[in-house]
C-alpha positions in Angstrom: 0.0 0.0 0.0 2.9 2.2 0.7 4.5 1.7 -2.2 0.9 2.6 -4.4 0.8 5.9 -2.3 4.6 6.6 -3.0 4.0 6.2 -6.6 0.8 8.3 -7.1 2.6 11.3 -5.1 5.8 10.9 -7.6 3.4 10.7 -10.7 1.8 14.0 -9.1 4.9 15.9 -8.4 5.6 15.2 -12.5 2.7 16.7 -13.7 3.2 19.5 -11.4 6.3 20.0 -12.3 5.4 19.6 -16.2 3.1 22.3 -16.2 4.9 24.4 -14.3 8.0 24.3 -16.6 5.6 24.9 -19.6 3.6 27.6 -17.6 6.9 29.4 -17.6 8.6 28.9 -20.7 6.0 31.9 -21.9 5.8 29.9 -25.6 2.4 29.5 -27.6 0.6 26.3 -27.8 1.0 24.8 -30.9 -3.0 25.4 -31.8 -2.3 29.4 -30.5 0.7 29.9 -33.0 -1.3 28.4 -36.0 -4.2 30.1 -34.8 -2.0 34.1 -34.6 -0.8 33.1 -37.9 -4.0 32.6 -39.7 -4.9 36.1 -38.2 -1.4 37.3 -39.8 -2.8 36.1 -43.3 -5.5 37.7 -43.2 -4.3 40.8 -41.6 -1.9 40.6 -44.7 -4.6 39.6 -47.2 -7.0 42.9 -45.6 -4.2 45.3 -46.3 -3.7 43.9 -50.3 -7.4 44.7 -50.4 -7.4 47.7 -48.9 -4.3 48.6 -51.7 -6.2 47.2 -54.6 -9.8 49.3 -53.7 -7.8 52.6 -52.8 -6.1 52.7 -56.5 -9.3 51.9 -57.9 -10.6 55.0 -56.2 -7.6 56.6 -57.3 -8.4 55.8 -60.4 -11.8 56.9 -60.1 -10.9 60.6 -59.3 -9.0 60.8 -62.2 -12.3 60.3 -64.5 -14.2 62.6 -61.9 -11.9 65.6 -61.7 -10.3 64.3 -58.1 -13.1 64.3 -56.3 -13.2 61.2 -54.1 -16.6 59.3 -54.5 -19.5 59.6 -51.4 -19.7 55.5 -51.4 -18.3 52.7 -52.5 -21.3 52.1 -54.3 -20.7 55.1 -57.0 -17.4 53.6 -57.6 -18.9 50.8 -58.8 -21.6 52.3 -60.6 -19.4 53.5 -63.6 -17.4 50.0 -64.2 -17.0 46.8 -63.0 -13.6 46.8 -61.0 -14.2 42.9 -59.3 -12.7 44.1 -56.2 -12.6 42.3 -52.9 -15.4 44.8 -50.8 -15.0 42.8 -47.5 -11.7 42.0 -45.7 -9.6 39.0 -44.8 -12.5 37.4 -42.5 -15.3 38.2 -44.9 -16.3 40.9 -43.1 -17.2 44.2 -45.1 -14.3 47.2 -45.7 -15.6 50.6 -44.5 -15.4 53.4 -46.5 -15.2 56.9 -45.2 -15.2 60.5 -47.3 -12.9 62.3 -45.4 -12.9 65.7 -47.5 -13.4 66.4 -51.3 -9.8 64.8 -52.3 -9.0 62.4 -49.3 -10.7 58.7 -48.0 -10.2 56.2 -45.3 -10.8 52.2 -45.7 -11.5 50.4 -42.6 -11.1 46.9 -41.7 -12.5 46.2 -38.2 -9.8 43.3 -38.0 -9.9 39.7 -36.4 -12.3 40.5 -33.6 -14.8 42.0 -36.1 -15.7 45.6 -33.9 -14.6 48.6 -34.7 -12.8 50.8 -32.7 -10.1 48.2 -31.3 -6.7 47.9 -31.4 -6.3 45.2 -34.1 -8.9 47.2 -36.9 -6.6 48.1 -39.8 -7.0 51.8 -41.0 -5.6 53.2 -44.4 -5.8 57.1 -45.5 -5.8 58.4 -48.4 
């Protein structure tokens, strides 16, 4: 019986002591790494759409005497530009008029609200 006891308090102490040492070591679970890196993607994937809509703007002004558009939807009334209108999670890109010749795109980033640290903002 003694010897049972000895072993379940040795068994114990290891899984303490495993955790512990992992609880310290500061480094991501495996499924928290693949997870920040999927969030990387598409943080990198938002920003090429934000690129891609912003020169179509661009373009836009050109043919409009560089007046920047009221909505995203009268830039897409003249042509068809097949651009991405929502971000890297699906979510749709914000557009705001700033003044007659200047824009911001919005992307309200992994946790999906506006307003937070991790939205992605260009100006234009």
């Amino acid at each position: 019986m003694r010897g049972k006891g000895a072993l379940v308090l040795l068994l114990l102490a290891g899984v303490v002591i495993y955790f512990v040492y992992f609880m310290r070591t500061e480094k991501k679970a495996p499924v928290e790494e693949e997870v920040s890196r999927f969030n990387q993607t598409k943080a990198e994937l938002t920003s090429v759409n934000l690129e891609q809509l912003s020169r179509a703007i661009q373009e836009w002004m050109g043919d409009h005497e560089g007046r920047v558009p009221e909505s995203l939807r009268e830039l897409q009334g003249g042509r068809s530009y097949g651009l991405a209108l929502t971000d890297g999670w699906g979510r749709d890109i914000k557009y705001r008029k700033l003044s007659d010749s200047s824009f911001e795109l919005l992307s309200a980033g992994a946790d999906g609200r506006f307003n937070t640290d991790d939205d992605i903002v260009k100006e234009y």
